[in-house]
N, C-alpha and C positions, 0 to 999 in steps of 0.2 A: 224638468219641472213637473211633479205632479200634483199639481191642482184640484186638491177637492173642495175647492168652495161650491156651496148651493150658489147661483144665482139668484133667488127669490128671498135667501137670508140675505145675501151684503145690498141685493139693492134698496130695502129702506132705508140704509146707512148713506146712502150718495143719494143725494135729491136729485143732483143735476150735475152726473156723471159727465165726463167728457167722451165724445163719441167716439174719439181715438184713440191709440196710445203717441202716434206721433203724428200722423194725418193718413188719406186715403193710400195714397201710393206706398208713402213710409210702411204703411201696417203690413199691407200685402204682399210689398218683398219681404222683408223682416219676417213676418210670420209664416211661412210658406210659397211663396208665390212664385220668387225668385227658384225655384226648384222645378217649376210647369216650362220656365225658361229656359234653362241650363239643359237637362235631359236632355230633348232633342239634338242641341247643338252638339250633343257630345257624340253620337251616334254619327257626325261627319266627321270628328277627329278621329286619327288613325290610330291605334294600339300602340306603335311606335312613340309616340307621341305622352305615352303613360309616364316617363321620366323627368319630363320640362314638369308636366300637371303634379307628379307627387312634388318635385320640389316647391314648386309654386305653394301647394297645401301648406307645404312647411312654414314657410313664413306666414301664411293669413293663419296657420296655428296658432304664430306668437299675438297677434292682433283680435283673434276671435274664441278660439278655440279653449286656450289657456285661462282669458279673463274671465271667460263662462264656467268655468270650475271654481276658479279664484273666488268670484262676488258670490258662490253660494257662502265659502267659510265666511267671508267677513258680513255677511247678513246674520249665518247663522250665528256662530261665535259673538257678534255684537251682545255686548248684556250677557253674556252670559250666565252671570253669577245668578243674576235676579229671575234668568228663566228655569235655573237648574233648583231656585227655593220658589218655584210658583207664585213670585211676586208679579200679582196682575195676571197667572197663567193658570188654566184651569189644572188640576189635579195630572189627568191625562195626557195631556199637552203636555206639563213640567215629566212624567214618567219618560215622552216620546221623546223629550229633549237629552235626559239622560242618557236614553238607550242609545240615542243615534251621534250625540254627542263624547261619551265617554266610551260607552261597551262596546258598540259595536270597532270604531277605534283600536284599543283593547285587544279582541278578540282577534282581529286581520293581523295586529302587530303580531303577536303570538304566532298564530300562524302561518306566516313568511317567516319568521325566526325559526322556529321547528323547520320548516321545509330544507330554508337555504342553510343552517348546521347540520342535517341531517345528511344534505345533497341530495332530497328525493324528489330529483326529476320531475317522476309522473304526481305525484303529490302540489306541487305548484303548478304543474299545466292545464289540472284541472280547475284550478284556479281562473284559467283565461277564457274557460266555457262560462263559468259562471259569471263572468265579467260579462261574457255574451248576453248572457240570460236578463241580467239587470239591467243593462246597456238596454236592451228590446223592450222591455217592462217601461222604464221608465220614459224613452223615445213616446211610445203609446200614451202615455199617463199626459205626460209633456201635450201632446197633442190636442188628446182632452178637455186638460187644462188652459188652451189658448182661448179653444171653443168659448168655454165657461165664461172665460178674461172678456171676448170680443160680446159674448148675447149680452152681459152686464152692460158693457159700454153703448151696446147699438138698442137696450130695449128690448131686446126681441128672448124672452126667456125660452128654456125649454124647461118643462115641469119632468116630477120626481121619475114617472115609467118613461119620457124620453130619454132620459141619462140615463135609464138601466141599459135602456136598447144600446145606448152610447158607447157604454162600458164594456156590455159583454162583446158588442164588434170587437171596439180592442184587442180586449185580452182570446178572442176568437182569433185576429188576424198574427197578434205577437205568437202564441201558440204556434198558428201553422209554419209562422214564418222561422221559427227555436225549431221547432219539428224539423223543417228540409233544411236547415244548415247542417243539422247534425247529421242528415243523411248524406248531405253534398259533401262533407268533408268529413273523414271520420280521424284524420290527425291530419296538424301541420304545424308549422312552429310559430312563434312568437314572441321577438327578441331573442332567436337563439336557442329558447326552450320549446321542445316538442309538448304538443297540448291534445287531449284527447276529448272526441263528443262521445255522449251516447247512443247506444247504436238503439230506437225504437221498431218495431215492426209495422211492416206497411199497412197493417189495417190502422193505428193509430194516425198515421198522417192523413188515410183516406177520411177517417170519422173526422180528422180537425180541419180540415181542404170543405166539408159538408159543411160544419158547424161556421165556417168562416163567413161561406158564400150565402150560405141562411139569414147570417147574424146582418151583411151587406146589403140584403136584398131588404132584410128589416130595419135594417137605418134609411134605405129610402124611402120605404112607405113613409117613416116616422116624418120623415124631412116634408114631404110632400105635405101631409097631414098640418103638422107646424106653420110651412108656408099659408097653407088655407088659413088655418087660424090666426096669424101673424097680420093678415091682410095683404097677403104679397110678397113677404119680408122675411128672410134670414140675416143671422152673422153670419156674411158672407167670405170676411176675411177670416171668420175663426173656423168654418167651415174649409177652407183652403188650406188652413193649420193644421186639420185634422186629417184629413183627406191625404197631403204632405207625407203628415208622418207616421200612418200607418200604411199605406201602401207604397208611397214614393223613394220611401227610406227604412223602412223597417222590411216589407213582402219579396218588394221588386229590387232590392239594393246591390243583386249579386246581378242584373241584367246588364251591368256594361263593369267592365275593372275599374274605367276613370269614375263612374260613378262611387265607386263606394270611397276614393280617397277623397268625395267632395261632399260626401254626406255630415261628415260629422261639424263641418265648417259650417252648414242652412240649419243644422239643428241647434246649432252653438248661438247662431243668430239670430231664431226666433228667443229664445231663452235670454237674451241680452235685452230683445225692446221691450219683454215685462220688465227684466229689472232696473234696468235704466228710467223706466217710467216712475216706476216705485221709488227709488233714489230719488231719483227728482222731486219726487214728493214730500219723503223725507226731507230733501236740505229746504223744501221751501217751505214745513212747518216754523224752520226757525224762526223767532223775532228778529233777529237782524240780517236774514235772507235776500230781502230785496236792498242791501247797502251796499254802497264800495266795498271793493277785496281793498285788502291793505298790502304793500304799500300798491298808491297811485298806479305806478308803471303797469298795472296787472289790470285797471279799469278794464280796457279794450275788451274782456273778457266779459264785461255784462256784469251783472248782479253778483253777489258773493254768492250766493246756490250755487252758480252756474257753475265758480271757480272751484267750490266744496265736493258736486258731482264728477268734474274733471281729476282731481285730486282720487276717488272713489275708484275709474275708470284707471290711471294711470296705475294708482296701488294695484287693483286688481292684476293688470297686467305686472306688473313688477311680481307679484307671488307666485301669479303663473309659473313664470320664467325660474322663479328660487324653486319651486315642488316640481316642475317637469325637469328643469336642466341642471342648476348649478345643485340640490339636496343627490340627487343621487350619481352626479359627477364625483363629489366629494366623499360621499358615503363606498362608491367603486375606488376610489384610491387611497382609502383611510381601514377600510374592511378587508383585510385578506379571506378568501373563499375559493373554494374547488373551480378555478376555470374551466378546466379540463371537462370537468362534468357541465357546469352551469352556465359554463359560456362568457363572454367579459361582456355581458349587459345587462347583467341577474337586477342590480340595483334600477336599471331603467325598467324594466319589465315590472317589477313589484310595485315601485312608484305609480304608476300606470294604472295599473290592476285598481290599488288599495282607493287612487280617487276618484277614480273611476265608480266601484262599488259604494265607498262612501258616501259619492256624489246623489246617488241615488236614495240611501238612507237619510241625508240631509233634507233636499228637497221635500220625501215624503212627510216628513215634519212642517217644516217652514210656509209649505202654500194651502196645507190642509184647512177645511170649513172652524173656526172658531178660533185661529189665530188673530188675537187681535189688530197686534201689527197689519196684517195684509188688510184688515176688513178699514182698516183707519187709511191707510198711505197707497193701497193699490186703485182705486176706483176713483180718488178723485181729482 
């Protein structure tokens, strides 16, 4: 999720926000927290032990991983007609809908099709760096973006040169951290296919290692500074969020092997309790939100929202499971293609890749300052 809304623009629109998105403990895991937890304990399981934990991942995939991909398209895709003619959407916003909507789409199709007819290997593996690339980008952005979610909800803003400092940590920490993959690894495979980094020289990582620990030293002063002003007070869960996922998951994420099969599930997690709040919000603008589901036997289930949200939640997963397993199960046994070269998991690998990048071009649409939708359904 990358979130650029101002804080100081959406909160005249929520008088009287609610302070959480699901309550104290809820927020904390969900946004981060649960990651201050897990680390440690992982540091006593044995490396041996990496086989139970990737399978394990496997299935909290189908549960977390998958729907958090899933609910960007059907948030984004929802209306789409009306947001691709600017009905209700400013000029810009309908451009960004387009781009990230159709072109960029488009443009990925193409280019897996050229790779995998061509057979050129190195031409799609670099594909899985860039997947790296956006993958770090958006982690960061995502982060950010909870901060932003949590000071709206708790009150406690940060103004416009806080966010800059905010930002450039970020993209200071995503840098260093894009920098020393590519030097820790300079190939390896993925799905099959071998994938190449760029090799940068070591002055470049020294100068982004500088810029990082700068940009960190300048997020505390700011913090500090804030709390003064705040009278005590930070978002302290969105601060957790940030904290998360620029160090705990994006910097430090190659410091244990089980750690990194468990990152993408706490990241999938936070990204699930904005939008599940949001949903929420959504089905309970409806007028007949707070009525019985139909038929009776479904009452047990609480209010009709409640039943329209689970419905929301279940789709999501249901699509997950059609774009990760059964789209490119079917597309590898319907597609004749060079094995021999490509491997027999070309179609899973591209899958992969394609929503993965996507996922990033969506989001940066979807949560940005001046979308109505979010400024209407996320805050209140």
């Amino acid at each position: 999720m990358t979130l650029q809304l101002s804080a100081d623009a959406v909160a005249p629109k929520a008088a009287t926000p609610q302070k959480y998105l699901f309550g104290p403990v809820a927020d904390f895991l969900m946004l981060g927290g649960s990651a201050f937890l897990i680390l440690p304990v992982l540091f006593l399981v044995p490396l041996e032990y990496e086989g139970p934990v990737a399978a394990t991942m496997v299935f909290v995939a189908y549960l977390v991983n998958y729907p958090h991909f899933a609910h960007s398209y059907q948030l984004f895709y929802r209306n789409f007609t009306r947001k691709v003619s600017g009905d209700g959407y400013d000029r810009s916003l309908q451009l960004r809908y387009i781009f990230a909507g159709i072109v960029v789409p488009l443009v990925m199709t193409g280019f897996f099709a050229y790779g995998a007819a061509a057979a050129n290997t190195r031409l799609l593996g670099y594909a899985t760096n860039a997947m790296f690339f956006f993958v770090g980008w958006h982690y960061v952005k995502q982060g950010y973006g909870m901060l932003m979610v949590d000071a709206v909800l708790k009150r406690k803003f940060f103004d416009d040169r806080d966010k800059r400092v905010l930002l450039v940590n970020s993209y200071a920490v995503w840098i260093l951290a894009w920098l020393q993959t590519n030097t820790a690894v300079t190939q390896g495979k993925y799905y099959g296919l071998d994938y190449y980094t760029f090799a940068a020289p070591s002055w470049i990582a020294d100068i982004a290692l500088l810029a990082a620990v700068a940009s960190t030293a300048a997020t505390l002063l700011m913090l500090v500074n804030r709390w003064r002003k705040n009278g005590g007070g930070l978002p302290y869960n969105g601060l957790v969020a940030y904290v998360a996922s620029l160090y705990l998951w994006i910097l430090i994420a190659r410091i244990n092997p089980l750690w990194l099969l468990i990152v993408p599930a706490l990241h999938s997690l936070q990204y699930l309790a904005v939008v599940w709040r949001y949903q929420t919000n959504v089905e309970r603008d409806s007028s007949d939100a707070e009525s019985d589901p139909q038929p009776k036997v479904l009452s047990f289930l609480g209010p009709l929202y409640r039943f329209r949200l689970l419905g929301f939640i279940v789709g999501g997963t249901a699509l997950g499971y059609l774009g990760f397993w059964l789209i490119p199960s079917a597309l590898t046994a319907l597609i004749p293609y060079d094995r021999q070269v490509l491997g027999s998991s070309l179609f899973f690998f591209i899958v992969l890749i394609f929503i993965n990048v996507h996922h990033y071009f969506l989001d940066n649409v979807m949560w940005r300052r001046g979308n109505p939708e979010v400024s209407r359904y996320l805050f209140r």
